[in-house]
C-alpha positions, 0 to 999 in steps of 0.5 A, spaced: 775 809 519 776 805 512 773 798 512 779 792 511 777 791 503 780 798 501 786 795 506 786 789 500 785 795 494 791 798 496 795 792 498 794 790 491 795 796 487 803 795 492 803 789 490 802 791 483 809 795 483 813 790 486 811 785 482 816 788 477 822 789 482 825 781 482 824 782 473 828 788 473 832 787 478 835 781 473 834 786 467 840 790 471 845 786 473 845 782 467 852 781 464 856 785 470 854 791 467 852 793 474 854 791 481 849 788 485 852 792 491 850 798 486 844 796 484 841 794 490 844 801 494 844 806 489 837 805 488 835 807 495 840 813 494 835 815 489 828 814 492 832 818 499 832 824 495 825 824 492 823 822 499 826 828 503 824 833 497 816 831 498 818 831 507 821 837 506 816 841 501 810 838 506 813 840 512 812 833 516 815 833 523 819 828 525 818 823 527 818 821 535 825 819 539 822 811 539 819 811 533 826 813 529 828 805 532 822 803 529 824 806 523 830 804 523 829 796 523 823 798 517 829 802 513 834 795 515 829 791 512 826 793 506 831 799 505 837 795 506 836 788 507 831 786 501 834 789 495 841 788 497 841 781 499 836 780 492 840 784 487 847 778 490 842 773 489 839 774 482 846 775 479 845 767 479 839 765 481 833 766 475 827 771 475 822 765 476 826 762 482 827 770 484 819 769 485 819 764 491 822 770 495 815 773 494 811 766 495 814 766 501 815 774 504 806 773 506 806 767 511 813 770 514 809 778 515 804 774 517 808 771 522 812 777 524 805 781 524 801 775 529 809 776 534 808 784 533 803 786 533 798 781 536 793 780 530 789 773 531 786 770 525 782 765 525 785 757 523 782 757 516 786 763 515 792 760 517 790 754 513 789 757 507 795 761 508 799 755 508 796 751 503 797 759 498 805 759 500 806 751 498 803 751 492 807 758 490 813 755 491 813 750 488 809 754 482 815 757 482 820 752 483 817 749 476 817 755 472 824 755 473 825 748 470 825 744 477 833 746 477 832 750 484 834 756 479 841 757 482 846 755 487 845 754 495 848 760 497 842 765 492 837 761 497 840 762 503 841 770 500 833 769 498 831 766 506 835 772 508 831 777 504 825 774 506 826 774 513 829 782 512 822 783 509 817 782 513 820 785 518 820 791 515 813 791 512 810 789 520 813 795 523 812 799 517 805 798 517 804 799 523 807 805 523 804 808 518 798 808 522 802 814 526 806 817 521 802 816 515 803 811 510 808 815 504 812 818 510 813 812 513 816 809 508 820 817 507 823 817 513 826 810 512 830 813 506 832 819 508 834 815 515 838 808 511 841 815 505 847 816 508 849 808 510 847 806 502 850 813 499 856 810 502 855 803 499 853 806 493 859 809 492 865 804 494 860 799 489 862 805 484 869 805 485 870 797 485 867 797 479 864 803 476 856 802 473 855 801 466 849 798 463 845 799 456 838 804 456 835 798 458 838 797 464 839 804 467 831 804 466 830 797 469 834 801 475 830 807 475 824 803 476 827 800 481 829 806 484 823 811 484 817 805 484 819 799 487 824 803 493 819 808 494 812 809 490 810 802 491 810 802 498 805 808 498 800 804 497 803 798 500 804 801 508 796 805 506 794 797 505 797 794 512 795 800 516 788 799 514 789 792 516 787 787 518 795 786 517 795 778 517 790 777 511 792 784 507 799 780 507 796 775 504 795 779 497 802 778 496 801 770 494 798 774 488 806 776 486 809 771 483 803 770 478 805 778 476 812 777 476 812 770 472 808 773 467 812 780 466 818 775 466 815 772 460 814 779 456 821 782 459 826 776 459 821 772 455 820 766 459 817 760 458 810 759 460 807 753 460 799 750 461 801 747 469 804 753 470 797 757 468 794 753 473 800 753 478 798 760 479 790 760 479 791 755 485 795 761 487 790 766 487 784 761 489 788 760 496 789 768 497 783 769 496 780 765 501 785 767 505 782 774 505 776 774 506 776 769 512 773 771 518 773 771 524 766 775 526 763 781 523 768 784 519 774 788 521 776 795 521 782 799 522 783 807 524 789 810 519 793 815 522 791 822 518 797 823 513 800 830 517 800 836 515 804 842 514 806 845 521 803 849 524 797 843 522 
């Protein structure tokens, strides 16, 4: 039994990673040297093989009939959908508008989570929620100079990601309380690997990968953290639960993704900026901690062990 504020440690220390991904992601499509089909494929082929090595050496069972669907719509998400869809955006899009994607993904898995898995928080969860996702947005929308950060279609590929991922994070944390938390994520990999082989390698035929150092370690980072080692202690954090509020985290993102784009992409960052992104963190944080009564806990499905276990 682990109580919901170790849900929330996970949450963040996942939160944490991802706050890389929309940074680097620009860092690897910058200057064409890379496809965004490339990108956002090759990276999930990468992870696949780290994914099966760790199935395969831990001897995990596979999963049931059912739940290879379920699997199949968190490997749509997140796998596919997500980073593709993300990588065509911010070929054209900046990194500071690429984090309105993540200012919006919390109250969008709250929502696939409320549908899903019949969570009810209370009205000040949703009220904060609100007022968190509001104020992320336009937080980014003004670091990214008030210009929108790109063209109408980046924005429609943007919604489109954000919807993709919440869908994959609600089933996934859902599963992950069956299957474990890094097998979950594992077994989408090893599912979506020959669908994003395939794409990996028309994108190299149509235009072969080159890239400085840099861009090839941005693409590492992607592959290794963001595409699979981020999401051991993202889906550890929804299985704990309560899913809606540990969503909620992630209001926290785009504070971490505008200040890695200061270091990285050296964007500027200004005092209302600062100020945007506290009241961000206020609003997660009040979210969190609402209640409904006694505080929640969560049972999390022993990680399986070697067979026979």
């Amino acid at each position: 039994m682990l109580s919901s504020r170790s849900g929330l440690w996970w949450g963040l220390l996942g939160v944490a990673a991802f706050s890389l991904t929309v940074p680097f992601t620009r860092v690897a499509v910058a200057e064409g040297a890379m496809s965004p089909l490339f990108v956002g494929s090759f990276r999930a082929v990468v992870a696949a093989l780290l994914a099966a090595a760790a199935l395969l050496l831990t001897r995990q069972r596979p999963p049931s009939g059912r739940q290879w669907w379920r699997l199949a719509l968190v490997a749509g998400g997140v796998v596919a959908g997500f980073p593709i869809l993300t990588s065509f955006a911010l070929t054209t899009a900046s990194a500071s508008h690429g984090a309105v994607v993540i200012a919006l993904l919390p109250a969008a898995t709250a929502v696939a989570a409320v549908a899903r898995g019949r969570e009810r928080p209370p009205a000040v969860f949703w009220a904060t929620a609100a007022v968190g996702t509001v104020t992320a947005v336009g937080f980014a929308a003004f670091q990214g100079g008030g210009t929108g950060g790109g063209p109408a279609w980046a924005d429609l590929l943007l919604f489109g990601a954000v919807i993709a991922a919440a869908i994959g994070y609600t089933e996934g944390g859902l599963l992950a309380r069956e299957l474990g938390a890094w097998q979950t994520v594992s077994w989408a990999l090893v599912l979506a690997a020959p669908l994003m082989a395939l794409l990996s390698g028309v994108a190299a035929v149509q235009q072969p990968p080159s890239g400085s150092p840099g861009q090839w370690g941005a693409l590492a980072y992607l592959a290794v953290v963001s595409m699979y080692l981020g999401f051991f202690a993202w889906y550890r954090g929804l299985a704990t639960g309560p899913m809606t509020r540990v969503s909620q985290i992630q209001l926290t993102q785009p504070v971490m993704t505008l200040s890695w784009a200061v270091l990285l992409l050296g964007e500027r960052l200004t005092w209302p900026a600062l100020l945007g992104g506290g009241a961000v963190v206020l609003c997660a944080a009040v979210a969190v901690r609402s209640r409904a009564g006694r505080t929640t806990t969560a049972r999390v499905a022993p990680a399986p062990g070697p067979i026979p276990n």
